[in-house]
N, C-alpha and C positions, 0 to 999 in steps of 0.2 A: 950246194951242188944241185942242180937239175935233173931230175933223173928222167924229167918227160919233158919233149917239146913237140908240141903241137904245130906242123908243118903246114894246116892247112887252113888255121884262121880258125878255125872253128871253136865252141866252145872246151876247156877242159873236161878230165873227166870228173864225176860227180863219185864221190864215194859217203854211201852212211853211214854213221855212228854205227860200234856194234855195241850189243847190251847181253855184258860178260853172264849178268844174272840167269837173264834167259837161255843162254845158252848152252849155261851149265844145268841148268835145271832137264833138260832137253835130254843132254849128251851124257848124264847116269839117271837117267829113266827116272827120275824124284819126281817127276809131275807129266800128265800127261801132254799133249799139245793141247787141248783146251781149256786145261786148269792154267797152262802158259798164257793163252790168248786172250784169258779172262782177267789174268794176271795185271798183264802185259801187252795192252790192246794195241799196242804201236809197233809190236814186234810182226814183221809181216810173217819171217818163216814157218811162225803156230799154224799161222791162218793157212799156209801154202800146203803146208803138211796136212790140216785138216779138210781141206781140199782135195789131196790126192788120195785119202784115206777116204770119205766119201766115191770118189768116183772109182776105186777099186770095189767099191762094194755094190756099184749101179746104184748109186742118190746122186746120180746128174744135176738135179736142180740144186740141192745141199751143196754138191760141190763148187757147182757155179756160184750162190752164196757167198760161201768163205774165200774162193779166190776173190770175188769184185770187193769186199770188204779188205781183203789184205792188200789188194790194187789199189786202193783206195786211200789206205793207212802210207803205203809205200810211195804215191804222189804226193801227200803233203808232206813226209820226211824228204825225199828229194828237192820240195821246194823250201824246206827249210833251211835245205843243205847247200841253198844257193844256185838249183838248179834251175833252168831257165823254161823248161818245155820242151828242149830236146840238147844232143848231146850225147854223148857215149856213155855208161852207166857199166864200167864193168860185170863179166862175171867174177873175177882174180879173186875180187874185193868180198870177203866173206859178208862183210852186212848190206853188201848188194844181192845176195843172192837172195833173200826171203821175197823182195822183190820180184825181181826177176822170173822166179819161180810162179808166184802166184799170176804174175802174164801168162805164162805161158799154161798153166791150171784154166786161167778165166780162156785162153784162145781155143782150148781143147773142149769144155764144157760147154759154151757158146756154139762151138760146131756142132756138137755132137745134139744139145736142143735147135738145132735149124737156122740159129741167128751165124750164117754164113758171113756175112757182110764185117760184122762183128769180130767175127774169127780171123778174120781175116786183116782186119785193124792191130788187133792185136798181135797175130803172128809178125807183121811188118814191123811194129815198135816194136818188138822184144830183137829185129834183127838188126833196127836201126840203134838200140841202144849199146845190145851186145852181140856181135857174129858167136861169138864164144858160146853163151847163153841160148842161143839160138841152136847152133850145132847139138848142143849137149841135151836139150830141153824138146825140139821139135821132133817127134817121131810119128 
């Protein structure tokens, strides 16, 4: 049974592997996100989280860091995952959201140091990939 059809030609959606490990490690505080990320250098949501942990505390540039590193980590899993360059990338999908997340960490840090243009790249893929994500994530 089909539970998705794609009406408009376009490619499907991409969903990532989740990694049960990290996630539990995460979700009863046994490690922290950077003892995760160090861990587990491919998990993006360490990186997302230690991104937003940085730019709550004004290390703009730290946080900028850790999102383009988990942006980073989060494009070669999607191209591993058969993704093509563009494409819809849920939020729904829990192991899209680390992803995700750190898009929208790097579009917010990039504004916030001046790289406008940047910010602005990014904000648009994170709405191209997910409206969802985008809603949820752009404030």
């Amino acid at each position: 049974m089909t539970t998705h059809q794609n009406l408009l030609g376009g490619p499907e959606p991409t969903h990532l592997p989740e990694n049960e490990k990290a996630y539990a490690l995460l979700a009863d505080e046994s490690a922290t996100p950077a003892q995760v990320a160090a861990d587990y250098p491919t998990f993006s949501l360490a990186w997302a989280m230690l991104a937003d942990d940085a730019y709550q505390a004004d290390r703009v540039v730290e946080s900028y860091a850790y999102a383009r590193t988990g942006y980073h980590r989060g494009l070669d899993a999607l191209r591993r995952a058969g993704w093509k360059g563009h494409g819809p990338v849920p939020w729904s999908h829990r192991g899209n959201r680390g992803f995700l997340r750190c898009l929208a960490a790097l579009a917010r840090a990039a504004g916030t140091i001046g790289e406008s243009d940047e910010a602005e790249r990014c904000w648009t893929f994170l709405k191209d990939s997910s409206e969802e994500a985008y809603t949820a994530l752009k404030q």
